[in-house]
C-alpha beads as a LAMMPS data file, in Angstrom:
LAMMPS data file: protein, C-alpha beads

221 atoms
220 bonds

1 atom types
1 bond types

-500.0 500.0 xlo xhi
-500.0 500.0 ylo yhi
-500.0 500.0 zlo zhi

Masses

1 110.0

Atoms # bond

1 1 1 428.876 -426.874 -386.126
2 1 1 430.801 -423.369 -386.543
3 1 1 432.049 -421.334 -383.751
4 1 1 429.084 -419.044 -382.201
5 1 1 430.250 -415.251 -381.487
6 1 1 427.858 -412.673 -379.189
7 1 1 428.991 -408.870 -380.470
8 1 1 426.916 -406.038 -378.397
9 1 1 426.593 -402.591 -380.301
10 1 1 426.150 -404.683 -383.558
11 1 1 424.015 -401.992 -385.396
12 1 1 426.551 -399.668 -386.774
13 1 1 430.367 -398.693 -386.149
14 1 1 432.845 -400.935 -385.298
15 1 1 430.317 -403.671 -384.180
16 1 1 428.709 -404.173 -387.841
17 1 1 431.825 -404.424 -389.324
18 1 1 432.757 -407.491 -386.600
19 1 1 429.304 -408.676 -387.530
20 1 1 429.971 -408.769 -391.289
21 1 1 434.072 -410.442 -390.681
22 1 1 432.568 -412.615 -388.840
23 1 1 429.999 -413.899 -390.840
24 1 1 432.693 -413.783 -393.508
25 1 1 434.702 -416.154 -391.451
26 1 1 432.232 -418.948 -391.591
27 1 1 430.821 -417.633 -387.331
28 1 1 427.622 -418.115 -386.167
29 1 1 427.045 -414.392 -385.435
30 1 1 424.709 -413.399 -382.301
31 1 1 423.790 -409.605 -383.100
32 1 1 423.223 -407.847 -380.445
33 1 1 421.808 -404.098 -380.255
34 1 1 419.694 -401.437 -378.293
35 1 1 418.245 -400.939 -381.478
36 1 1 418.689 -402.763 -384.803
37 1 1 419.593 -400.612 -388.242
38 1 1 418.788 -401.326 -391.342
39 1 1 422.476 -402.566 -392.187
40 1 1 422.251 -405.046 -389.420
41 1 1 418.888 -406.859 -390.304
42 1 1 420.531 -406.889 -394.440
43 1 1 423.227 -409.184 -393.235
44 1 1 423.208 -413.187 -391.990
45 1 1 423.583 -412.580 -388.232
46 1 1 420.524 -413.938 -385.894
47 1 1 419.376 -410.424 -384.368
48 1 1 418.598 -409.960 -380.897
49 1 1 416.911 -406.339 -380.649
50 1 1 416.047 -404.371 -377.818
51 1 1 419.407 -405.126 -375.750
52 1 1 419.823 -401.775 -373.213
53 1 1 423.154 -403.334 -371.519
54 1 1 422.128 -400.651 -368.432
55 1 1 418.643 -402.517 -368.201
56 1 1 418.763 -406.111 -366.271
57 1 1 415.458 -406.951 -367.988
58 1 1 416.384 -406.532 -371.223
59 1 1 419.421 -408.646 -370.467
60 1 1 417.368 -411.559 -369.361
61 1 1 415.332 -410.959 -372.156
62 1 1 418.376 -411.506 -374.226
63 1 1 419.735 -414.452 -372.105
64 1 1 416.056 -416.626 -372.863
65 1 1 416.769 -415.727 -376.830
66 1 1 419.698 -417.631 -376.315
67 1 1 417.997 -420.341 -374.937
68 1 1 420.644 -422.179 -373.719
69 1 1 423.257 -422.206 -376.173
70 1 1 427.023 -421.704 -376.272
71 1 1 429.346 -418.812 -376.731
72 1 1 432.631 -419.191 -378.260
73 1 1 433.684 -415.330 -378.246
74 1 1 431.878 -412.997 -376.213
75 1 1 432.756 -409.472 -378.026
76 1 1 431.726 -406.231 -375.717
77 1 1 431.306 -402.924 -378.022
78 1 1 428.237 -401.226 -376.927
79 1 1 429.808 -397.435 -375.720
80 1 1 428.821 -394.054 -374.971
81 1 1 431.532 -390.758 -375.343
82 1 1 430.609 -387.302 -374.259
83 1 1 432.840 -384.756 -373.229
84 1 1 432.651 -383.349 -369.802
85 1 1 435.707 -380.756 -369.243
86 1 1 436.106 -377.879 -365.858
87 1 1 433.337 -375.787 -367.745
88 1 1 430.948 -378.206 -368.631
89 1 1 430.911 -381.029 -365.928
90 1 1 427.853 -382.636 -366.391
91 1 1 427.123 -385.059 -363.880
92 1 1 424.082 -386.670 -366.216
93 1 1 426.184 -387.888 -368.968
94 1 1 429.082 -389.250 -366.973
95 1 1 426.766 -391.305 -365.107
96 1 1 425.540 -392.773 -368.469
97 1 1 429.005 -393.470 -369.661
98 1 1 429.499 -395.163 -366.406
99 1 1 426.398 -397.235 -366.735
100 1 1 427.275 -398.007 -370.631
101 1 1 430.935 -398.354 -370.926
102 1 1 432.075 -399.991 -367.181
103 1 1 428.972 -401.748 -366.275
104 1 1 427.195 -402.524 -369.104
105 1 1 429.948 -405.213 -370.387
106 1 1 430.367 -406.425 -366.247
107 1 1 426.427 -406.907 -366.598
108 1 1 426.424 -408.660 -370.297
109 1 1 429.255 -411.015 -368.993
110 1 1 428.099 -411.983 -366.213
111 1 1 424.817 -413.123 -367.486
112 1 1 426.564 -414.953 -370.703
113 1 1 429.256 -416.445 -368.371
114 1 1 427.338 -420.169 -367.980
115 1 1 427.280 -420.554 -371.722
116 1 1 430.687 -419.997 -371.963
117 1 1 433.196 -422.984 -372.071
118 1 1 436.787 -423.876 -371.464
119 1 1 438.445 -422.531 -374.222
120 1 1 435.492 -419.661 -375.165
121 1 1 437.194 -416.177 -375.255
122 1 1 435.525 -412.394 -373.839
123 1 1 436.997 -409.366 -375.696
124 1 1 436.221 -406.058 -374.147
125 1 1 436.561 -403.003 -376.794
126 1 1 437.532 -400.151 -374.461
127 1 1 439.755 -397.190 -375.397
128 1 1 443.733 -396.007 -374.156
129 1 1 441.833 -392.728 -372.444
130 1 1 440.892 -395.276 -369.999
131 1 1 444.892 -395.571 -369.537
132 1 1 446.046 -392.760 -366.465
133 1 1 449.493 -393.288 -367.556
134 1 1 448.389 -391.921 -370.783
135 1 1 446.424 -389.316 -370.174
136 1 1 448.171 -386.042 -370.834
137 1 1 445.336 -384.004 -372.031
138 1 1 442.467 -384.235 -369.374
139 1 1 439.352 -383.878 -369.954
140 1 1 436.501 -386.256 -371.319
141 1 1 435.678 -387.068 -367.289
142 1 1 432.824 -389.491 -367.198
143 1 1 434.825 -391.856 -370.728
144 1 1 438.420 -391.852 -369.226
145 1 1 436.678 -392.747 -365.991
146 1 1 434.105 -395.212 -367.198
147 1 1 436.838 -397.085 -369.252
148 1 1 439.331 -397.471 -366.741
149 1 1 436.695 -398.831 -364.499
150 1 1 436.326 -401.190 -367.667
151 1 1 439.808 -401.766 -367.650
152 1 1 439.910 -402.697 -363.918
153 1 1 436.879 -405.251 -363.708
154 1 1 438.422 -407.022 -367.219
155 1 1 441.574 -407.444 -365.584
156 1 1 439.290 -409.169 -362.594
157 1 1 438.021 -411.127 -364.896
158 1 1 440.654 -412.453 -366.648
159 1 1 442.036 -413.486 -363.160
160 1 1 439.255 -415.105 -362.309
161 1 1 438.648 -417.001 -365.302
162 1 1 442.125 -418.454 -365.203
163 1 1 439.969 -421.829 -363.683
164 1 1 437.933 -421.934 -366.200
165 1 1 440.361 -421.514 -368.922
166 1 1 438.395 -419.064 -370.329
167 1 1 440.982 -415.420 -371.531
168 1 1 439.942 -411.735 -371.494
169 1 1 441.278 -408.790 -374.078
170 1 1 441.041 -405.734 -373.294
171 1 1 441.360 -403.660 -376.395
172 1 1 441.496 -400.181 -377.775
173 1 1 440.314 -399.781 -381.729
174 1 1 442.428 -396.844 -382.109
175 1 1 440.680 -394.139 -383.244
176 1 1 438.172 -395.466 -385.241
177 1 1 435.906 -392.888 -388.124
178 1 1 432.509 -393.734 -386.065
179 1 1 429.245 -391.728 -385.538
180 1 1 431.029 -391.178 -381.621
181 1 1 433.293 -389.273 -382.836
182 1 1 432.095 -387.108 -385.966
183 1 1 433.577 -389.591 -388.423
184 1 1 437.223 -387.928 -387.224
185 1 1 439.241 -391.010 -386.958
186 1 1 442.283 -392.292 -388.488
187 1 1 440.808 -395.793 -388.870
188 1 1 437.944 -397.361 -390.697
189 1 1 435.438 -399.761 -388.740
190 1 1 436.100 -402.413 -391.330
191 1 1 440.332 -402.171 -390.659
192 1 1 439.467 -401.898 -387.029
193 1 1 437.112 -404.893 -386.845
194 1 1 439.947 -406.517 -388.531
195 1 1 442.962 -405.761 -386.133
196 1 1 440.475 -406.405 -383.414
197 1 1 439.781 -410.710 -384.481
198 1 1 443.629 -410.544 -384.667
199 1 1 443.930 -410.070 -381.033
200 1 1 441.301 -412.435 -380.331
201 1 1 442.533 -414.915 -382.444
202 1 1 446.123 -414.336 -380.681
203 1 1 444.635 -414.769 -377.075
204 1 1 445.205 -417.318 -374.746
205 1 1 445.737 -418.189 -371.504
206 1 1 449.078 -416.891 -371.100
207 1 1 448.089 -413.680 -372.451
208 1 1 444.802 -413.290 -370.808
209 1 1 444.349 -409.453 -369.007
210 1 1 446.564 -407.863 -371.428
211 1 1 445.732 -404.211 -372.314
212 1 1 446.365 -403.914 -376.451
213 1 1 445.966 -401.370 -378.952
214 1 1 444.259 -403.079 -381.985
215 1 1 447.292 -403.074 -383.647
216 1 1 449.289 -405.506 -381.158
217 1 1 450.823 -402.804 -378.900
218 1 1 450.619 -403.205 -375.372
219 1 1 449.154 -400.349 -373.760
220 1 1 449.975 -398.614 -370.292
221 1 1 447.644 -398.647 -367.439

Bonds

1 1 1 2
2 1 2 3
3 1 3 4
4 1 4 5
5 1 5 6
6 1 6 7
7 1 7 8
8 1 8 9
9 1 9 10
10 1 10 11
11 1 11 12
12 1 12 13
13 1 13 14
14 1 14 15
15 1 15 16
16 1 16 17
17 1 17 18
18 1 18 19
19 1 19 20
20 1 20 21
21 1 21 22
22 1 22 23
23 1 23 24
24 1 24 25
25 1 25 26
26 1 26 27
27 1 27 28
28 1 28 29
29 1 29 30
30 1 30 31
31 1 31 32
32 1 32 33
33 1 33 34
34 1 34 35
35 1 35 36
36 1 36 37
37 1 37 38
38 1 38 39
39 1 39 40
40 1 40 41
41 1 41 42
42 1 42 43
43 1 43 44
44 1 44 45
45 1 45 46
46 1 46 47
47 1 47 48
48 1 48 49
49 1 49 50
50 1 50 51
51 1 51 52
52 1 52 53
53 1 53 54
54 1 54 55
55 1 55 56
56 1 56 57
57 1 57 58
58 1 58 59
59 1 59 60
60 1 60 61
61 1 61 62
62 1 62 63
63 1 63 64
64 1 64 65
65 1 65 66
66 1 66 67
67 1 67 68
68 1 68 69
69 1 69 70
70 1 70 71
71 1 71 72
72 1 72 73
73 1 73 74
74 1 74 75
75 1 75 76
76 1 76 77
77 1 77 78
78 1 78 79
79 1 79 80
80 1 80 81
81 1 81 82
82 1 82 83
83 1 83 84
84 1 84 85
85 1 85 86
86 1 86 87
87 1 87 88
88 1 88 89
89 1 89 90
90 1 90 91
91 1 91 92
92 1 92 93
93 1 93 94
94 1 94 95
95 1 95 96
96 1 96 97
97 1 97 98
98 1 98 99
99 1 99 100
100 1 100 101
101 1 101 102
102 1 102 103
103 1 103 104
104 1 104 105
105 1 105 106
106 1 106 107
107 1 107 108
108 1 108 109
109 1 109 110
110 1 110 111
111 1 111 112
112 1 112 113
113 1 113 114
114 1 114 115
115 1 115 116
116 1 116 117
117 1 117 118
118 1 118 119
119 1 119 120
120 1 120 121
121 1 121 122
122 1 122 123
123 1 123 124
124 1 124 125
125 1 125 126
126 1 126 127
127 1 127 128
128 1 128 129
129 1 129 130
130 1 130 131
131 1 131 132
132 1 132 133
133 1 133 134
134 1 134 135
135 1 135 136
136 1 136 137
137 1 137 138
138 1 138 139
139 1 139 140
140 1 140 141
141 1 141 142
142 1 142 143
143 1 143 144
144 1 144 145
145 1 145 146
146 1 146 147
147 1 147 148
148 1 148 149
149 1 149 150
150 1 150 151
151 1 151 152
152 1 152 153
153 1 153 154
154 1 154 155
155 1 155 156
156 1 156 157
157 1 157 158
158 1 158 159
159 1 159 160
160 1 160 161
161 1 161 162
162 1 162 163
163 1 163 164
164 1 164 165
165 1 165 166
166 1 166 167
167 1 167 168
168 1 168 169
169 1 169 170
170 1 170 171
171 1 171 172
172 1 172 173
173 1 173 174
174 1 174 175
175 1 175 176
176 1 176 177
177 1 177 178
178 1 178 179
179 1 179 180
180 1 180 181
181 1 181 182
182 1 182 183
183 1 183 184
184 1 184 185
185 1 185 186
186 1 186 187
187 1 187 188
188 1 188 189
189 1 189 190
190 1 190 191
191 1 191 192
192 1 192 193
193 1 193 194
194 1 194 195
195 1 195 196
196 1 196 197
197 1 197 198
198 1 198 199
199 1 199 200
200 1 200 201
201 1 201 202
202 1 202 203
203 1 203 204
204 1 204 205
205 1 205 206
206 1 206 207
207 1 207 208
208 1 208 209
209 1 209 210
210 1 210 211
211 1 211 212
212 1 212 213
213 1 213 214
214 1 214 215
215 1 215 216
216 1 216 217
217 1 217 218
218 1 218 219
219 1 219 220
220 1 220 221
């Protein structure tokens, strides 16, 4: 029986493109989204629409689609970016972020976590302006905060897990050409989807809680 992946924010961006490696790789793809595309529903992966990672229903809803079966690699990506600055603080949109981007992966997790095995692997895509050591530009309030709150609870986890022999990655893309960000980036989904089963292929147990750049850096908190 292949390997069984669970990818959140499958419909488009960097979440397709892990859909479509994965598939490639001979997975058993679990595609999860808020709401499915076009692109999504083309490809192999077993579709599980109507996922709002903010809304505990849906979640159950998703957990009795699973019905039961295991999870080799749980992959996080559903995210939300605005930019709140001095002049524009608006308290609306950094509470979504926070909902989206910290709790949203704490709430898909934990609900997963019983079909996940000794040995299964939880990748959480999060960004380096969750990093304060970084952050030399302010700015974007309710993302840097959301994803270092992101940061904090996968670092939890990975301690946690230690038990159960089940490792955590914490993982920024880079700056990925995405509808998040105007299509500005530096890197395509497809190379970051790539860089991104690297790391998960390269974690373990030693390694678990480690804060990486796609590209195998080690990132500052």
């Amino acid at each position: 029986m292949s390997a069984r992946v669970l990818i959140t924010g499958a419909a488009s961006g960097i979440g397709l493109a892990l859909v479509k490696q994965y598939l490639a790789l001979g997975y058993s793809v679990l595609a999860c989204a808020r709401r499915s595309s076009p692109a999504l529903l083309e490809t192999a992966a077993e579709v599980i629409d109507g996922v709002d990672v903010t809304d505990p229903a849906a979640i159950l809803s998703m957990l009795e689609q699973l019905d039961g079966r295991s999870i080799d690699i749980l992959i996080n990506c559903a995210g939300l970016l605005s930019n709140e600055s001095l002049d524009d603080m608006n308290y609306a949109r950094i509470q979504s972020q926070w909902e989206i981007n910290a709790l949203g992966p704490l709430r898909i997790t934990e609900a997963v976590l019983p079909l996940l095995e000794a040995g299964s692997k939880i990748a959480m895509i999060t960004s380096r302006m969750g990093s304060i050591a970084d952050n030399t530009s302010g700015s974007r309030y309710g993302y840097r905060m959301s994803k270092a709150a992101l940061n904090a609870a996968s670092k939890s986890l990975a301690e946690d897990l230690k038990s159960q022999s089940i490792a955590v990655a914490i993982i920024h893309p880079g700056l990925v050409s995405t509808k998040m960000i105007g299509y500005q980036g530096d890197v395509s989904p497809e190379q970051a989807a790539s860089r991104i089963i690297a790391r998960i292929d390269d974690l373990n147990g030693d390694n678990s809680g480690t804060f990486w750049h796609a590209n195998g850096d080690t990132l500052p908190w």
